[in-house]
N, C-alpha and C positions, 0 to 999 in steps of 0.2 A: 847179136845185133837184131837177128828177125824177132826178138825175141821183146827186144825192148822197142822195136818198130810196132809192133801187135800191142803193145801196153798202150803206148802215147796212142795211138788211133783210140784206142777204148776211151784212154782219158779224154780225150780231144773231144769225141763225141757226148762223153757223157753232162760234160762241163756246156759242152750247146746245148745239149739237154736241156741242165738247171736253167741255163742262160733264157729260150726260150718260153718253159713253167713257169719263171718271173716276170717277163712281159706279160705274159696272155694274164697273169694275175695280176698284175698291176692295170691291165688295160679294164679287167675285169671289175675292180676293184673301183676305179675311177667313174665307170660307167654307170655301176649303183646309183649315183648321184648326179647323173644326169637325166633329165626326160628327153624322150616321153617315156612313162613304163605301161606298160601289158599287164593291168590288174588283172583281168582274169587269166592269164598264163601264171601270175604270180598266186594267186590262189588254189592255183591247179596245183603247181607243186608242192604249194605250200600241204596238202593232204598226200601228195604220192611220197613226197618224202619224209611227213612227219609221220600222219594216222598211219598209213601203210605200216612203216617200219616200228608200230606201237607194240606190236603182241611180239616181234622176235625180243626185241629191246627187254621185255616183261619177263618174257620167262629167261631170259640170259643172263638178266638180273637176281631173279629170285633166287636160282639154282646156284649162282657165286655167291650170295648170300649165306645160303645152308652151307657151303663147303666152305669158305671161308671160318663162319664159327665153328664148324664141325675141326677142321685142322688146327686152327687157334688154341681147343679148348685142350688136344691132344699135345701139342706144346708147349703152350703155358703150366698141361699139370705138371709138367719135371719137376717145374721149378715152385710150384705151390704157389703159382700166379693165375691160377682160372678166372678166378673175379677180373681180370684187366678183358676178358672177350670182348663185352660190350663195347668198351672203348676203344679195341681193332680195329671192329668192325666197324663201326658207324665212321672211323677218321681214314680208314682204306677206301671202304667206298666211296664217302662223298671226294677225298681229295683225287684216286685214282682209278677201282678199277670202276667206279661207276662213268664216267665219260671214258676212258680208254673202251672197255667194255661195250659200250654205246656206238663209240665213231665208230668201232673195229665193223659192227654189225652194219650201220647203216652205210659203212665203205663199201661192205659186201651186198647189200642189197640197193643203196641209192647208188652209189658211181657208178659200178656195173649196168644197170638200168640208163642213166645218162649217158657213158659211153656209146652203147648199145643204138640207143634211141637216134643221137647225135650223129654216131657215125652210117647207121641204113639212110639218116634224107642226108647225108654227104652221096653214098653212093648213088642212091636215086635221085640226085642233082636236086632235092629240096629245096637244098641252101641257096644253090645259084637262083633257083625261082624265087625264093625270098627277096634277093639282091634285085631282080626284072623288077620286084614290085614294090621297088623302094623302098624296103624292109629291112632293116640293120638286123641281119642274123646273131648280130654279138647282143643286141639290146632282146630281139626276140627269145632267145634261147640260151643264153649263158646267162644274165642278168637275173631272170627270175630265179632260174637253181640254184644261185648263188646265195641271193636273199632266203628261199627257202632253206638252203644250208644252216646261216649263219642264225636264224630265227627258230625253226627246228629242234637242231641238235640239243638245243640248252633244256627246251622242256622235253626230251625223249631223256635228258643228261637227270634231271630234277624228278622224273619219276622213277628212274632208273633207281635212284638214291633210294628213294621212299622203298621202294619194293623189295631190294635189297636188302637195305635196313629191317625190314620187316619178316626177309626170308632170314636172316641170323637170328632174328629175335622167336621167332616161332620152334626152331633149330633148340635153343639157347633153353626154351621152358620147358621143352615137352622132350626133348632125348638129353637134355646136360643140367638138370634138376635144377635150374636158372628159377628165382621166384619173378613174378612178372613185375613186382614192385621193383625192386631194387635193379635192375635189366633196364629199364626205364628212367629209372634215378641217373644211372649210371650213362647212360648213351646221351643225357638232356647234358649230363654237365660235363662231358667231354667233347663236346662238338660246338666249333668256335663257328664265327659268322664266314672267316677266313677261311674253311674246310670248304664249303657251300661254295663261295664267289669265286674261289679259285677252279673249281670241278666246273663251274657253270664259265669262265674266259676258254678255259680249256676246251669247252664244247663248244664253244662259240670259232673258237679256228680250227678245231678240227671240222663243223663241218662247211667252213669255208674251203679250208686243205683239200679237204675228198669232194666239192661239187665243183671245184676247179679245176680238178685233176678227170676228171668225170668227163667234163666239158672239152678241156686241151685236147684228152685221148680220140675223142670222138669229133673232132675238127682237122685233126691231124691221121684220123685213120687213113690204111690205104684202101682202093678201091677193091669189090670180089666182098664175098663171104665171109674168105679168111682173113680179110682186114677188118672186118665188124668184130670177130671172135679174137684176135689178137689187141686189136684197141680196147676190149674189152677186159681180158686179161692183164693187159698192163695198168689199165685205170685202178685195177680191184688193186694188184700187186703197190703201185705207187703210192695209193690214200692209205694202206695201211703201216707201208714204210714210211710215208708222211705223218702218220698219227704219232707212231712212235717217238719218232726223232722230236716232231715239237712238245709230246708228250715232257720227255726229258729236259729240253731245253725251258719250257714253261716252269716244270716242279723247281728247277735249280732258280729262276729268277722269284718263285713266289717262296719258297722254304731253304734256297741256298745258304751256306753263307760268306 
């Protein structure tokens, strides 16, 4: 019995959890579309979360690119299918690891940062001074990382593709005797518009998912040090179990059947 008392507690908690991630997301979510908004707060992030997270996003890209054709090319020859590389790779990327790939990075470097951020002016009572100076903390400071999220992600998702694509392709000529003609033939006409639009929705809630989760963490930290370092840790931990899961739940509504 203590046994299944210690489950339902877990459960119980975790289910208020989810319970309130959905309000504060929904509150969030609703608030985009209200004014007044904080253009230069929204411009600020718009650089901390995009440009900032430009060069990891680059090279995490490139480097999954080369290993991607490099693995492909190793088993595809079993089967005397090497010619299909191109087409792996430009339809893995753009539909998957280029936005998982991307949110994963910029969970790890944008929500931690937001967490972080959020929860030191919770400790140093920011927030409530926000509040004295009739300053809606939600419209201040959750609203623009959100937009910045959700505007972001898609073009760090869209160059992610390009570079990607271009590290298999380099990969492809120069160590897998690939001609550059036909590598090219090959990745133009296996990449529908429906690879692209769906890599690009995907980027677009995942980084809704992780500047939400970002935000929750660090409005709900506790107070001390080690509540900024644990708010922070959970935000990183959540946006990337959040990618995941919507990852999967997205690929089944746009390629299920």
């Amino acid at each position: 019995m203590q046994a299944l008392a210690t489950l339902g507690r877990y459960t119980l908690a975790t289910l208020n959890e989810i319970g309130k991630v959905f309000i504060f997301s929904v509150q969030g979510l609703k608030n985009c579309f209200v004014p007044p908004f904080y253009f230069r707060e929204i411009i600020s992030q718009l650089v901390i979360v995009g440009f900032y997270s430009l060069p990891i996003v680059g090279l995490t890209a490139v480097f999954t690119g080369m290993v991607l054709a490099l693995q492909t090319s190793v088993g595809f020859s079993r089967f005397n299918a090497a010619g299909a590389v191109a087409s792996v790779v430009v339809i893995s990327i753009t539909r998957e690891l280029g936005p998982v790939m991307a949110g994963l990075m910029v969970a790890g470097r944008g929500s931690s940062s937001i967490a972080a951020e959020i929860g030191s002016m919770r400790v140093s009572e920011q927030i409530d001074a926000l509040r004295t100076l009739r300053v809606d903390p939600f419209k201040y400071l959750v609203v623009p990382r959100i937009l910045a999220g959700v505007t972001m992600v898609p073009l760090l998702v869209l160059v992610a593709d390009v570079i990607g694509v271009m590290g298999g392709f380099l990969v492809s000529t120069t160590l897998l005797d690939f001609s550059v003609g036909s590598y090219i033939s090959q990745t133009v006409q296996n990449l529908a518009a429906i690879d692209v639009i769906s890599g690009l929705v995907k980027a677009a809630v995942f980084g809704f998912s992780l500047t939400t989760f970002g935000c929750y963490h660090g409005f709900c930290c506790d107070l001390g040090a080690r509540g900024v370092g644990n708010a922070t840790t959970r935000a990183v931990v959540s946006s990337c179990i959040g990618i995941l899961v919507l990852n999967y739940l997205l690929t089944a509504l746009f390629f299920g059947i």
